[in-house]
NUPA-345369 format. One line per 8 residues: number of its first residue (from 0); their letters; for each residue x, y, z of C-alpha. Coordinates in Angstrom, 3 decimals. Example, Ala and Ser with C-alpha at 12.3 -4.5 7.8 and 13.67 -1.06 7.14 Angstrom:
<pts>
0	as	12.300/-4.500/7.800; 13.670/-1.060/7.140
</pts>
This chain:
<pts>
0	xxxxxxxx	0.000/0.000/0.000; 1.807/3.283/-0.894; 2.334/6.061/1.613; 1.570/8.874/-0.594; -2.627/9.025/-0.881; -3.035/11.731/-2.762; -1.260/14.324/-5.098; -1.454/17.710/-6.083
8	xxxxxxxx	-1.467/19.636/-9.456; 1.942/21.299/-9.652; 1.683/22.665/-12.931; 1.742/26.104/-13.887; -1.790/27.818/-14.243; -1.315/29.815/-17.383; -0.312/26.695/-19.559; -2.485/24.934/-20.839
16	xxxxxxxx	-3.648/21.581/-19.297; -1.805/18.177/-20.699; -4.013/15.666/-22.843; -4.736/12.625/-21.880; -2.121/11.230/-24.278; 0.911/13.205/-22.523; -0.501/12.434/-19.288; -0.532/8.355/-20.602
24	xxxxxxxx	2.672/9.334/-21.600; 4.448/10.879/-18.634; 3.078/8.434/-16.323; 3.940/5.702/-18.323; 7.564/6.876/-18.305; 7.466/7.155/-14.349; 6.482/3.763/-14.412; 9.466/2.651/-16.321
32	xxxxxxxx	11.521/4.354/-13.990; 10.435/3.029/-11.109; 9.977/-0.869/-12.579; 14.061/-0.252/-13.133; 14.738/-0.051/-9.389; 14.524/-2.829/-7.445; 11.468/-2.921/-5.076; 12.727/-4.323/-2.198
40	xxxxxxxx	15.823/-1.682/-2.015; 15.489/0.030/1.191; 15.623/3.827/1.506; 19.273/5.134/1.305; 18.825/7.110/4.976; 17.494/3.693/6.169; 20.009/1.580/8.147; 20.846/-1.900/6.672
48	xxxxxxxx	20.186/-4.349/9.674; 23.089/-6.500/11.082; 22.838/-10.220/9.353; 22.185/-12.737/12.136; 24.832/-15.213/12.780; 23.953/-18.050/14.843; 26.049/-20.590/16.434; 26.608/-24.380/15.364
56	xxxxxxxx	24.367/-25.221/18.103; 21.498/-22.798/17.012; 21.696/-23.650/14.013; 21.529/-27.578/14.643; 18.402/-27.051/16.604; 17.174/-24.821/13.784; 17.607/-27.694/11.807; 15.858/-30.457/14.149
64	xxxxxxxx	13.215/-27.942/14.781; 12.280/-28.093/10.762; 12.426/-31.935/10.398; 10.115/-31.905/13.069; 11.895/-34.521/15.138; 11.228/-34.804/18.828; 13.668/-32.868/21.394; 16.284/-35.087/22.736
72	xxxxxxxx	18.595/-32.586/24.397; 18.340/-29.170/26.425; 16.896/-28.647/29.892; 15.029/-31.432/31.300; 11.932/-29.867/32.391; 10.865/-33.411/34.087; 13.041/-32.110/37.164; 10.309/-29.479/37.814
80	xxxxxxxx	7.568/-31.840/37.813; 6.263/-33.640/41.219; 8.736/-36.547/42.423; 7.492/-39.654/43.460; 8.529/-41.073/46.739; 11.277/-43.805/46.248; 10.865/-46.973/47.693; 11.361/-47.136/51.621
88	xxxxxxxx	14.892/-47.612/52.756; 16.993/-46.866/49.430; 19.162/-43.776/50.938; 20.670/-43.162/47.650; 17.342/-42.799/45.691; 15.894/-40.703/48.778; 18.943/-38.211/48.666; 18.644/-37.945/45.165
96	xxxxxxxx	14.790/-37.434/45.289; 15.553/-34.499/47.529; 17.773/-32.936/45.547; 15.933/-32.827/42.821; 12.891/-31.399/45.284; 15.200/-28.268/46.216; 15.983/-27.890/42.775; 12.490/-27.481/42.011
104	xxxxxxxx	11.507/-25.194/44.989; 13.856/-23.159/43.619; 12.986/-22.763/40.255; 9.312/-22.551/41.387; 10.256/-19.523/43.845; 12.167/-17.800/41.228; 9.507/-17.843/39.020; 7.082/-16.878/41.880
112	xxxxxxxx	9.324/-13.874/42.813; 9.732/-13.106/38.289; 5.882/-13.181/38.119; 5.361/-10.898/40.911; 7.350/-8.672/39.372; 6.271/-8.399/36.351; 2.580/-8.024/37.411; 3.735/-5.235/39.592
120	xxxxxxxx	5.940/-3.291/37.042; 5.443/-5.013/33.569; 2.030/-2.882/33.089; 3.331/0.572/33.886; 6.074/-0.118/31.804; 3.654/-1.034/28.990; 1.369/2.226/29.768; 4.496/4.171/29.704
128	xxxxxxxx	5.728/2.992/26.744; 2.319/3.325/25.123; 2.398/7.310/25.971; 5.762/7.500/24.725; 5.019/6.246/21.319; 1.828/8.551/21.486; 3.807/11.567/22.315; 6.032/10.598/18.997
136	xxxxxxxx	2.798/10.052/16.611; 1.561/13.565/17.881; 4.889/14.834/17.173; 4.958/13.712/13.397; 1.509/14.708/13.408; 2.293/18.552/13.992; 5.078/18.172/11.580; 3.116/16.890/8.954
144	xxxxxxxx	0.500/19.588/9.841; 3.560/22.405/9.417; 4.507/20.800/6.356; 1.086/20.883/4.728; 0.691/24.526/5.775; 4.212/25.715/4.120; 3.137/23.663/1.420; -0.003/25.690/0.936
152	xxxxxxxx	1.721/28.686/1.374; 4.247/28.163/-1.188; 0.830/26.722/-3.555; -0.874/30.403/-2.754; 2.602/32.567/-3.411; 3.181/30.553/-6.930; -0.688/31.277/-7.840; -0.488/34.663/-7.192
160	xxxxxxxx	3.004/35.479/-9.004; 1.641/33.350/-12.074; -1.827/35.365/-12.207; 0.220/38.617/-11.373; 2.225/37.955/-15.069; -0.814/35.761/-16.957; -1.737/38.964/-19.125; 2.249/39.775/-19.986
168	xxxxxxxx	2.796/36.474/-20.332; -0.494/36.258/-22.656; 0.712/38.946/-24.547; 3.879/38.490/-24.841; 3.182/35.239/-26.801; 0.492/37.223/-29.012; 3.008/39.719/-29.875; 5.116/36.436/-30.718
176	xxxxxxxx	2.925/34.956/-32.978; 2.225/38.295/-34.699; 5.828/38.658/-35.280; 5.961/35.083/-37.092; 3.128/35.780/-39.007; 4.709/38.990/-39.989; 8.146/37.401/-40.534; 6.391/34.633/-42.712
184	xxxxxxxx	4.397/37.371/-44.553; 7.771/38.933/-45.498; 9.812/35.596/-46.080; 6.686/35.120/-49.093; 6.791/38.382/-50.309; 10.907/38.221/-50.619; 10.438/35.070/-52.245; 7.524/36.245/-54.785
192	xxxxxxxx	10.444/38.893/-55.193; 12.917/37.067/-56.197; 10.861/34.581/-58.487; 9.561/38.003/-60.054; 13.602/38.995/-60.994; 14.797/35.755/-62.104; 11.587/36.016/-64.226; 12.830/39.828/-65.881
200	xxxxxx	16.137/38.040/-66.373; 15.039/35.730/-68.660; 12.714/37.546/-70.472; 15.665/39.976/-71.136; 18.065/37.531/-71.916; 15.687/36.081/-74.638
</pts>
């Protein structure tokens, strides 16, 4: 979807408006032009981003992730889930249950503690950064506002110098047309002139 919605009729007032055919024509032309850059080229005062480089791990679980083959390595989320108790008297199995259960407490008071957190500050900072961004579109919004208004000013000024000279300009080309007619008028009678001599000529020579 373009940005640019609508135009405005830059040409001169006193001229005479194009035809249809030299409007095809120039517009047909701008289309050429444009068709010869490329269309995805970015805006030479916009930034190229940074190509992403991933490492050899990434990019192997990239890879898994698009085969669509099941997850064999990474964290082992079963250590969060609830442990069953081990059988009675197995120390081993019953020291190793309960290390796993403080690894899980953990976890599940660090994300207690996270989610507190972000309940108590993530929304302001959202709200916050909400205004911010509204306080930027308002911004651009006056700009464009001062823009259109120079923009109109400039319109009104070129208007008003090109009515001020529309009846010298108008006459000047009517005293330029008279002059060709007059400078065709004598170019013909030179010429009738001339045929009327070489005519004398050779009736005296005969």
């Amino acid at each position: 979807m373009p940005l640019i919605q609508s135009s405005t009729d830059a040409l001169p007032y006193i001229d005479a408006a194009p035809s249809a055919d030299e409007l095809a024509a120039a517009n047909a032309l701008i289309q050429s032009e444009l068709a010869a850059e490329s269309q995805t080229a970015l805006h030479p005062n916009i930034q190229t981003s940074r190509e992403s480089k991933y490492s050899n791990l990434v990019d192997v679980e990239h890879a898994r992730l698009s085969s669509g083959e099941e997850r064999t390595t990474g964290i082992d989320l079963s250590r969060y889930e609830a442990l069953d108790a081990p059988a009675a008297g197995d120390v081993e199995a019953w020291r190793t249950t309960l290390q796993k259960a403080y690894a899980s407490a953990e976890y599940l008071r660090s994300r207690e503690t996270n989610l507190g957190l972000l309940e108590a500050y993530g929304k302001n900072a959202w709200l916050i950064s909400n205004s911010q961004l509204e306080d930027l579109l308002k911004g651009l919004e006056r700009e464009i506002e001062a823009m259109k208004l120079d923009f109109e000013q400039v319109e009104r000024e070129r208007r008003e110098r090109q009515a001020g000279v529309e009846g010298e300009v108008k006459g000047l080309e009517a005293g330029w047309r008279e002059g060709v007619g007059r400078l065709i008028e004598v170019l013909a009678a030179a010429e009738g002139v001339k045929q009327e001599i070489l005519q004398r000529r050779r009736e005296g020579a005969r």
